[in-house]
Structures are given as C-alpha cells and as structure tokens.
Residue, then its C-alpha position, 0 to 999 in steps of 0.5 A: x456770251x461767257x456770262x451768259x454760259x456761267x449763269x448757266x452753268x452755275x443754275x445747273x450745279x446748283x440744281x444739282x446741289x438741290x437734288x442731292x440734298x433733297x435724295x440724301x439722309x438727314x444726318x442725325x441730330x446729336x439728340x438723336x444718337x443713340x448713348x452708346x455711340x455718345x462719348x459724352x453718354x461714355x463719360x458720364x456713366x463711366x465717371x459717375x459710376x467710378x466716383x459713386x463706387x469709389x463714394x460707397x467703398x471708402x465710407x464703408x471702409x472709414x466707417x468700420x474703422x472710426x465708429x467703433x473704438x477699435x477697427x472692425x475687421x471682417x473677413x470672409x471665413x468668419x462670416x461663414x463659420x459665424x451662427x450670427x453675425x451681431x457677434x462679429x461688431x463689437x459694442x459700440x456707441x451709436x453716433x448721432x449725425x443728426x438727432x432724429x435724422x441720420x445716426x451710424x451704427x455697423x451691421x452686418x447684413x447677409x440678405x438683400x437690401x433691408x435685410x430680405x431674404x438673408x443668406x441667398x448670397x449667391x442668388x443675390x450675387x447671380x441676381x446683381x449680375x443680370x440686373x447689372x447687364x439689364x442696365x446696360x441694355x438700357x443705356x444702350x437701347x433705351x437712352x439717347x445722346x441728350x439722356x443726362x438724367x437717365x445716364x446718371x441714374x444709370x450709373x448710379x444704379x450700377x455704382x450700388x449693385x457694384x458696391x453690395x456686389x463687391x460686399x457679396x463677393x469678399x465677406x459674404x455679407x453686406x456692410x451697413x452703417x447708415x440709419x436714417x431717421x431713427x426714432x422717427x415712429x410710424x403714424x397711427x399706430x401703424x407697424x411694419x410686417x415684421x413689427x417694427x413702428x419706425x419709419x426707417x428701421x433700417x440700416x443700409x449703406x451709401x450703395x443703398x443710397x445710390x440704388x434708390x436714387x437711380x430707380x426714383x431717377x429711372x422712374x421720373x426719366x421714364x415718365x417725361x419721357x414719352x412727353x419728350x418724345x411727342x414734342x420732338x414728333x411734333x418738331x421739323x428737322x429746321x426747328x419748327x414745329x407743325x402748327x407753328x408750319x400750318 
C-alpha cells in the first residue's frame, strides 16, 4: 500500500514539474542575449578598440619621429597660425614599403578623411562624437551575444574615430603617413574629380585603416544577417528545425 502511495505521489510531482515547465519562459539562449548584457560582447569591443587605438597612435607617434631625418613635432598653435600646413614637415625622403604597394610619407591633413572639406575642425570633431554614440546604439540595440564579426567591426569603427578624434582635438589637424598604392594609375584614361589619375591618391593613417575596414565589416554583417535570422525563425528551441519536425 506504501508503494502504491509513493507512485502515486511521485505521478503527482511530476505532473506538477510538467505543468511548470510548460507555464514557465524559456530561458534565452546565450545567442540571443543581447551584446550589452554580453561580457564577452564587453570584452571584445573593449579590448579591440584599446588595441586598434593603441595601433593607430603609437604609429603616428613612430612615424613622425623615424621618417623624416629629424623628429616632426607638431603642435597645435602652429597649425592654427600656419597659412599651409605642408610648411610645417620638412623635406623628407619617401619610404618605399612595398614598391607600388605601400610607400610612408607625412601629411598633414585638416579635412576629413581624404582631405575632404578641410578646415571644418569642429564640425568633424561634433560630427565624430555623434557617430561615435551612433555606434554604441548599435552595439547595444543591434547586435546579439554571438555577433563577433559585428563587434569587432564595431570596435574597430570606434578605434578610428577615437584615433582622427584624438588628432582633432590636440593639433587641429589629422596626421597621415600611409599611401597605398603609389604609382598605380587608373585605367582608361580615367581621373578622379580633382584630377588625380592614381588609384590611391591618398595618404591616410592606421585609423583610416580601421574606419574602412569596420564599415566593410558592418556592411557584410548586415547583409548575412537577415539569413541569420531566417535560419533561427526556422529552428525550435530543442535544436530542430520545422521541416525537419513535419
């Protein structure tokens, strides 16, 4: 009769059990969670956007002290008094990297990136700021635990406006030292508007770098994306997916 009422009573708790779990929320999937309650999602813009900024200051830092026969110091005065900037780097031989690849010479840029628009210092410095929180929201809003891609590209994006930003902010004025490409002429005949026929005609920095590679990054995130999310509509929370179901 004891037996009886065990079996009985462990029917009933299990019903119970049944009913609970059937009543209660799933619990996310860490997939699912968005990136701002992700430390890994934490992490990983953290620590690529110190080490991308780090990347970008300490090569301008080394480049305007080892590629011209004497350091290149630059303040911010004399870029404000200067009628151009060229006067400010002295003659310097360029150094070729690699021939018809990557060459290092120093600029001095006040535009935005390529040199557009220049002396709009604090409409870039106001404009950096908002795409740096636009970035933010992204992280936050856009991405999930399990967007590695897009928070490295996030980061990354963040990294160069930080690094121009930084430029912006202590010498009025953008510090360039990379020209990819050099040499390398347009096909056709074909020019740019301001008439330059190089591919590449300009000279940028390791930000430069990191801004273009974040939105290329940004945009092939958001093109897998919507496939992403259609395989995971399509999948059950026990890992099967409809079809496989019907």
């Amino acid at each position: 009769m004891g037996a009886v009422l065990d079996r009985g009573g462990a029917s009933a708790r299990a019903a119970r059990r049944g009913a609970v779990s059937e009543t209660a929320p799933a619990r996310p999937h860490h997939a699912d969670i968005p990136a701002w309650r992700s430390r890994s999602g934490w992490a990983i813009l953290l620590i690529v956007t110190v080490l991308a900024l780090a990347g970008d200051l300490a090569s301008k830092w080394a480049a305007f002290r080892t590629i011209a026969p004497d350091p290149v110091v630059i303040t911010k005065p004399e870029v404000l008094s200067a009628d151009q900037l060229g006067y400010l780097i002295p003659a310097h031989d360029v150094v070729t990297v690699v021939p018809h690849g990557l060459e290092l010479t120093l600029v001095l840029n006040e535009g935005a990136v390529f040199g557009m628009a220049a002396g709009q210092t604090w409409f870039f410095v106001a404009f950096t700021v908002v795409a740096l929180g636009f970035c933010c929201w992204m992280f936050a809003s856009w991405t999930h635990a399990r967007d590695r891609v897009a928070h490295v590209a996030i980061a990354l994006v963040l990294a160069g406006g930080l690094g121009n930003l930084y430029d912006r902010l202590m010498f009025a004025c953008v510090r360039d030292f990379l020209h990819f490409l050099p040499g390398v002429h347009l096909p056709f005949g074909l020019a740019w508007p301001g008439g330059e026929t190089e591919v590449w005609p300009y000279v940028s920095n390791v930000a430069d770098a990191e801004l273009i590679v974040g939105i290329a990054l940004l945009i092939w995130f958001s093109l897998r994306a919507p496939a992403h999310a259609k395989a995971d509509d399509e999948r059950k929370p026990d890992g099967t997916s409809d079809a496989s179901a019907a």
